[in-house]
N, C-alpha and C positions, 0 to 999 in steps of 0.2 A: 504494500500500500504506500503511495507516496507521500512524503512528506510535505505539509503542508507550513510553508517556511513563517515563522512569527519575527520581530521586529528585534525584540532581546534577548541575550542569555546571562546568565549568572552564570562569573568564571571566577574560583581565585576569588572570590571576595567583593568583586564587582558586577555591576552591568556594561552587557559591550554588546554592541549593534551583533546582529546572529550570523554575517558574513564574517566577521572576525573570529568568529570562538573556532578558531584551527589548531591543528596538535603537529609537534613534528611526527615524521615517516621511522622515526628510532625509537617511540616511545614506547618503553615497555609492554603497559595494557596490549598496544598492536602485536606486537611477537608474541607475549606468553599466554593473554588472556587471561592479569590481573585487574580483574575491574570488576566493580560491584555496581548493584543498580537498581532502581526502584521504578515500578509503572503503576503510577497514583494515577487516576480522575480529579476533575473540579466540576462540580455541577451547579450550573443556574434554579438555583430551589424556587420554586413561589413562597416561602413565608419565612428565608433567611437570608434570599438574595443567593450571590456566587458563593460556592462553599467548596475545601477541599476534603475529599471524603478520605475517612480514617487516617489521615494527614500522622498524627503521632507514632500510630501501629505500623506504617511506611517507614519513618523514619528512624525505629528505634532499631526496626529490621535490617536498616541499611547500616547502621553505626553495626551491630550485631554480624553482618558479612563482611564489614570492613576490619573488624576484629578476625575474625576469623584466618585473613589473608594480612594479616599484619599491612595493611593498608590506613597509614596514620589518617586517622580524624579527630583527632587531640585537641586541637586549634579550634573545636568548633562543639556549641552543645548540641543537642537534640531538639532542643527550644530554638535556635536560634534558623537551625535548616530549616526547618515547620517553617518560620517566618518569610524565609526565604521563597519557602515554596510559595506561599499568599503573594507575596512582590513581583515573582516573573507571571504568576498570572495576572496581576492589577497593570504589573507594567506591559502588558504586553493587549492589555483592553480588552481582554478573553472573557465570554460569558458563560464559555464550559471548554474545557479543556483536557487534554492530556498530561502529563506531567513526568517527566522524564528526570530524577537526581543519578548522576556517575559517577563516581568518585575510583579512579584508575593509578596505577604506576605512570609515572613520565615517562622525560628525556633527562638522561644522563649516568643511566647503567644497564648493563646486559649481565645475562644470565639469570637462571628460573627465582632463585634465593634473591638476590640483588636487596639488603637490606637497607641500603643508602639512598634508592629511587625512590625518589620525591613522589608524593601527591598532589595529583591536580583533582579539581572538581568541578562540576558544571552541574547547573538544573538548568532545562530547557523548558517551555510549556509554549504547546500548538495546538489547532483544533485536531479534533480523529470521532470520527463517527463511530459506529459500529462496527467491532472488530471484523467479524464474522458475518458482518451483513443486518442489516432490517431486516430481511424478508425471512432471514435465519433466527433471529429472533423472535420474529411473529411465526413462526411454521416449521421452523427444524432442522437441521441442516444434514448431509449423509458425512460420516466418519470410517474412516477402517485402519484396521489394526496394523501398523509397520512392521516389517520384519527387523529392526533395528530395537535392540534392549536399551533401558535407562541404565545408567550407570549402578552399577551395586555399592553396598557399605562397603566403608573400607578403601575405597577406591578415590572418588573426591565428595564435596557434603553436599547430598539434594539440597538440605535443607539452607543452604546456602543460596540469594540470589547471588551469582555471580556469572558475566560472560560468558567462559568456558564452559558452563554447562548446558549452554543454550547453543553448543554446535552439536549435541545431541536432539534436541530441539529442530533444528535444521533439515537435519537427515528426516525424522518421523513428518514432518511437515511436508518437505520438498517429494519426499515417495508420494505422501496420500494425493497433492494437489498434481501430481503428474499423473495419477491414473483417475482422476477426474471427482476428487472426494474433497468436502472443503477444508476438514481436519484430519489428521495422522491420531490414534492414540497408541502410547507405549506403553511394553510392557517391561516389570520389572525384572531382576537377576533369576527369579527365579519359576518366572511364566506367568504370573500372577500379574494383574490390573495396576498398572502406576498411575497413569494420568495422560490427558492430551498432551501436546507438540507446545503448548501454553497455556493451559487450563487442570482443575481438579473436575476431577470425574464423580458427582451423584446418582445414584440405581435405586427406582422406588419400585420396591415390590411388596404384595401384599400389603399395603399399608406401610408399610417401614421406607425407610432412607437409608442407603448405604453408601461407606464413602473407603476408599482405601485408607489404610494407617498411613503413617507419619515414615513407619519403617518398610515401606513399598516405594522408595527411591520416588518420592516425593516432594515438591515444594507445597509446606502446609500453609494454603495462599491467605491472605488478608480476605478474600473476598468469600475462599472455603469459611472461613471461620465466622462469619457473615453469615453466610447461609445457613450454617449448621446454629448459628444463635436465633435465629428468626424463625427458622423447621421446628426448633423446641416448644419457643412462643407460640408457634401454631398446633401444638399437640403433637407432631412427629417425635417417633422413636427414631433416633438417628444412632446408627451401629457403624463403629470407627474398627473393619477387620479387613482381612485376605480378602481379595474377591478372585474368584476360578473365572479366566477369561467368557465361558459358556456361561454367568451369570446374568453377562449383561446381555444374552443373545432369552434369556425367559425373561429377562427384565419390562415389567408395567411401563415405564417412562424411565427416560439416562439426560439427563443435562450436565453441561459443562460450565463452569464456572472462572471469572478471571477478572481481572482492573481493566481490561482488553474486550474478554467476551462476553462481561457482567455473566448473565445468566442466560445461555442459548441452549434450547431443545435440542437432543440429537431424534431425528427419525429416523434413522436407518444407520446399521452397523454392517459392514462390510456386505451391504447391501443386503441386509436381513431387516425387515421392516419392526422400528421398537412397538412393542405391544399391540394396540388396538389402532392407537393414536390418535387415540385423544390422551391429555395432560390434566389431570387435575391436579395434584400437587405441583408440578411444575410451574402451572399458572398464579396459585396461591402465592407460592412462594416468589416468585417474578412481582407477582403485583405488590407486595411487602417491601420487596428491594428499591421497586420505584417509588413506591408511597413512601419511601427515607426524603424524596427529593419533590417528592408535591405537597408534605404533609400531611396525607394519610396513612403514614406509620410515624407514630410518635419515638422521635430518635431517644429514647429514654437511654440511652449506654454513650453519648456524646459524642458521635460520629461525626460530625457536620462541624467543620472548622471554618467557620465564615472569612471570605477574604477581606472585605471591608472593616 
């Protein structure tokens, strides 16, 4: 999807016109794929105005990845990004946006360790509609299974946002959308259900919600955890286990979940059609996630970070 270019960016500490924010051709992130990174929303609410959604839970995730890869962010609180985040959208006259924080290795050391390579950081924020499509969101979208595995334990941290693990991401995505599918979903080390090419994977059956663990080479998303609090509110039993790939082929309804694909139907898994098709949880809970931004879901847990 192209990008659609906005006016600023936050680099380093300032605002600089968005044809500036360039990196050199040596800089670490580029070669090794140290860089960490968050894909927040901002939405134009009717009764708060523009808001950045789950703005804190982003950001603490992102200081929390950047620990992980010894990626200094020292210099900076987690109050202080938040703020930052509300400014490149105000500055940039957005009334919903994307929101893009990176925080990477430079220029001015090589090799994989390299504890000396400086941090740079940029938030960027541009429009982006629907990841996955409108029409994917109102009706469903068709998905199939990649032959490519998610990384196992042990290996690098799902649970980590970080770059390099989105060139696993790549492969599951570029298979599905070449043989005519609009997501990839993978699976984990050990055959078992990990999650989309960029999403967490929900299965309603019999009445219940089911979601893969945490320990299914997973990233356990801001937006999964969203859902899974708002299914409870609505009387779901939501069950965090293994799911056997043939689960989601008896599965009642399967949605995907993301900052990207908010909450998008799947209808069809490697062209096996999901359930009846019709959605009634699926819908329920859709309509809950948007009623956070019309004000018919009372955001009682403080999600909605007003930018104003």
């Amino acid at each position: 999807m192209p990008i659609q270019e906005a006016k600023y960016i936050w680099r380093n500490g300032e605002m600089i016109p968005w044809a500036e924010a360039t990196t050199h051709v040596m800089t670490h992130g580029l070669h090794y794929g140290t860089s960490v990174f968050e894909g927040m929303r901002a939405y134009n609410t009717k009764h708060k105005g523009v808001c950045v959604f789950r703005n804190r839970e982003h950001i603490e995730r992102l200081f929390f990845s950047a620990s992980v890869y010894r990626i200094d962010l020292s210099k900076y609180s987690v109050e202080e990004i938040m703020q930052v985040c509300k400014d490149v959208v105000a500055k940039n006259d957005l009334e919903s946006a994307y929101i893009r924080p990176v925080a990477f290795l430079g220029y001015g050391e090589m090799g994989p360790a390299a504890f000396d390579a400086p941090t740079d950081f940029a938030i960027a924020a541009f429009p982006w509609g629907a990841y996955l499509g409108e029409e994917g969101l109102k009706n469903g979208i068709d998905v199939a299974f990649s032959s490519w595995r998610r990384n196992a334990p042990g290996t690098t941290p799902a649970g980590v946002k970080a770059g390099g693990n989105y060139l696993s991401s790549r492969l599951v995505s570029q298979e599905a959308k070449l043989s005519g599918f609009a997501e990839g979903l993978g699976l984990a080390h050990d055959g078992t259900v990990s999650e989309g090419a960029g999403e967490n994977i929900f299965i309603v059956m019999n009445g219940k919600i089911y979601t893969p663990t945490a320990a299914s080479s997973i990233l356990a998303g801001i937006t999964r955890d969203t859902v899974i609090t708002l299914a409870k509110k609505a009387g779901y039993e939501v069950v965090e286990q293994s799911i056997p790939r043939e689960m989601l082929y008896a599965a009642d309804e399967v949605f995907l979940t993301g900052t990207a694909a908010e909450i998008t139907p799947v209808r069809s898994i490697d062209r096996l059609p999901v359930g009846k098709g019709n959605r009634p949880a699926t819908s329920q809970i859709q309509d809950m996630f948007f009623g956070i931004f019309s004000g018919e879901t009372e955001d009682e847990w403080g999600w909605l970070d007003p930018v104003a």
